[in-house]
C-alpha positions, -999 to 999 in steps of 0.1 A, spaced: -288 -198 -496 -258 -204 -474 -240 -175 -488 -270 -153 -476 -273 -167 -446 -235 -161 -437 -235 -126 -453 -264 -117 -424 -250 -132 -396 -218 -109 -408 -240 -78 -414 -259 -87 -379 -220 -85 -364 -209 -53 -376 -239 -26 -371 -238 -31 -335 -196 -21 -337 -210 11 -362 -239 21 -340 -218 20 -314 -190 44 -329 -212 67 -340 -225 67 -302 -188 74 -286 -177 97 -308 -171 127 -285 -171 163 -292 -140 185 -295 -132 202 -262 -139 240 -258 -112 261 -274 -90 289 -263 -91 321 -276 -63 345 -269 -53 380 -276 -57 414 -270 -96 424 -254 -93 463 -268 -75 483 -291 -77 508 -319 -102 508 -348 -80 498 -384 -56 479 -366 -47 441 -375 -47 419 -342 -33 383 -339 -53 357 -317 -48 319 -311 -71 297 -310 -67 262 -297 -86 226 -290 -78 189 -292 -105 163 -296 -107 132 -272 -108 106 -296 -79 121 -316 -103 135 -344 -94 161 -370 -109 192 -360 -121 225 -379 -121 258 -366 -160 282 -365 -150 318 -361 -177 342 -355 -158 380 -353 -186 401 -341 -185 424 -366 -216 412 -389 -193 392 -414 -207 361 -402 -194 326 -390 -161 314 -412 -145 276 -405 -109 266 -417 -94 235 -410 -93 205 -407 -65 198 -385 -48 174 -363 -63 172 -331 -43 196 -306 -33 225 -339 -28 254 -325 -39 284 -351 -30 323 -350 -61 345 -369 -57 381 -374 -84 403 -376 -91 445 -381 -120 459 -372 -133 489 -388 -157 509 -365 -154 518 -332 -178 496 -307 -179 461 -282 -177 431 -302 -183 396 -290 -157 368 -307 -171 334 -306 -150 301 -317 -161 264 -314 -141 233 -333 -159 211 -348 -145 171 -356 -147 152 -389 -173 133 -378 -197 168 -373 -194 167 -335 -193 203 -321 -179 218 -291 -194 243 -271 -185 285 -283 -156 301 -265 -159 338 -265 -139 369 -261 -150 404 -255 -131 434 -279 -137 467 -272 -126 489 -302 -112 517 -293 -102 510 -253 -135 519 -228 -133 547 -201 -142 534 -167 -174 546 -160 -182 578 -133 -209 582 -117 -219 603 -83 -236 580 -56 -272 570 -72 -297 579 -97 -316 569 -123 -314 539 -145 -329 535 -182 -322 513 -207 -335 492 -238 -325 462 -250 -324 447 -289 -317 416 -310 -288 413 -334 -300 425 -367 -331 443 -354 -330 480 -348 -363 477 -322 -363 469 -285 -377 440 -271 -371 453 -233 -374 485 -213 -354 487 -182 -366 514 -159 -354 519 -121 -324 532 -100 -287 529 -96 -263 532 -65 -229 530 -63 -215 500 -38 -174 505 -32 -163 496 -71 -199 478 -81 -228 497 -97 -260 479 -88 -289 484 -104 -326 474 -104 -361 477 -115 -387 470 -136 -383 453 -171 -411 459 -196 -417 436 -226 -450 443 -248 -472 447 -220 -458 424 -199 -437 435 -163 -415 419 -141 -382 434 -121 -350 432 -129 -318 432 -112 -280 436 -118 -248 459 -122 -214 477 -139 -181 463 -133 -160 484 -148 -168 486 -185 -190 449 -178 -223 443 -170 -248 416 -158 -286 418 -166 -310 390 -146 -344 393 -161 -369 365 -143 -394 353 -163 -418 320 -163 -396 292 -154 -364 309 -158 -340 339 -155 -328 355 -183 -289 365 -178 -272 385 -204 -235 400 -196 -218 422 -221 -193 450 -222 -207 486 -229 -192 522 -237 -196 551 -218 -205 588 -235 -192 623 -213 -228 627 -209 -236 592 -189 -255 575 -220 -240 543 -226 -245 516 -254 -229 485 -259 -232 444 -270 -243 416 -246 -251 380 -251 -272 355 -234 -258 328 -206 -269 297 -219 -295 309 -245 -280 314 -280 -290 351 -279 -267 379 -284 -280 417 -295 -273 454 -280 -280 478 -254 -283 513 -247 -294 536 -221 -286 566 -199 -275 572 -159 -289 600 -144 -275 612 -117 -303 628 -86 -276 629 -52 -243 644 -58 
């Protein structure tokens, strides 16, 4: 009877000092990812990739490449290992590298991304305004989920852009703009904005497609549309 008494007021002791590891343990902090953001199609590229973990944890590296192959993790490492991944892609297009490290205790840290245009964009011409179209799609699914219908004008190095975003037979306006070979799309909808930013190609004609994902929705898919110019 003693024994079990003694062997409770032990067990009594130590799951407070368990629950309470399993409560600290932090997550890795956000790696690094760098290397080159375009290139040509069939070429091997070299990018390093780099996190520590606060408490000193082993960590495991999540690549994503963008490319459909799915998610691959290596590891573990010693907290602070430094790693150097090479990878080729094999059709031209925008792709979207995502990495996030991951501890021995399952703790993960938020994705780090990189965009990678394949082969290197064209800056993108237009004359002063026009007219804007677009759709927007899921990764994996060949249908839209949006229509984005309005106008464009060109401010000094900024495209801005704006109209009205149709979804089933739901409409709201939208709003954003081209930076060079980037974009930003704000979508309002009930209780919150939808913000997707991406990187896009650019055809001789003014069609345009390219990859965007979401800011702080995991979300990712495609988007294509046309510019049509109306003032010279």
């Amino acid at each position: 009877m003693k024994k079990t008494i003694i062997l409770g007021i032990c067990l009594l002791l130590v799951m407070p000092v368990l629950n309470a590891t399993a409560v600290l343990n932090s997550p890795p902090i956000t790696p690094t990812i760098e290397g080159p953001s375009s290139g040509a199609t069939g070429t091997e590229y070299d990018y390093s990739l780099c996190s520590s973990d606060p408490d000193g944890d082993d960590i495991s590296y999540c690549i994503d490449w963008g490319d459909g192959a799915g998610e691959v993790c290596i590891g573990p490492f010693p907290s602070g290992t430094c790693l150097t991944e090479k990878h080729t892609w094999s059709s031209d297009g925008t792709y979207i590298i995502q990495v996030k490290a991951q501890d021995i205790h399952g703790a993960e840290s938020d994705w780090a991304t990189l965009e990678v245009s394949m082969p290197k964009n064209k800056a993108i011409t237009l004359s002063n305004q026009g007219i804007f179209e677009a759709e927007l799609g899921r990764r994996g699914s060949d249908v839209s989920f949006v229509t984005l219908e309005g106008e464009y004008q060109i401010r000094d190095r900024f495209v801005a852009f704006g109209g009205t975003a149709t979804a089933d037979d739901k409409e709201g306006r939208f709003r954003g703009g081209f930076r060079g070979n980037h974009f930003i799309i704000k979508i309002p909808t009930i209780g919150r904005t939808l913000t997707l930013f991406g990187r896009f190609n650019q055809n001789d004609d003014k069609t345009f497609q390219g990859v965007w994902i979401g800011r702080g929705i995991p979300a990712r898919g495609w988007i294509t549309g046309a510019l049509t110019p109306t003032h010279q």
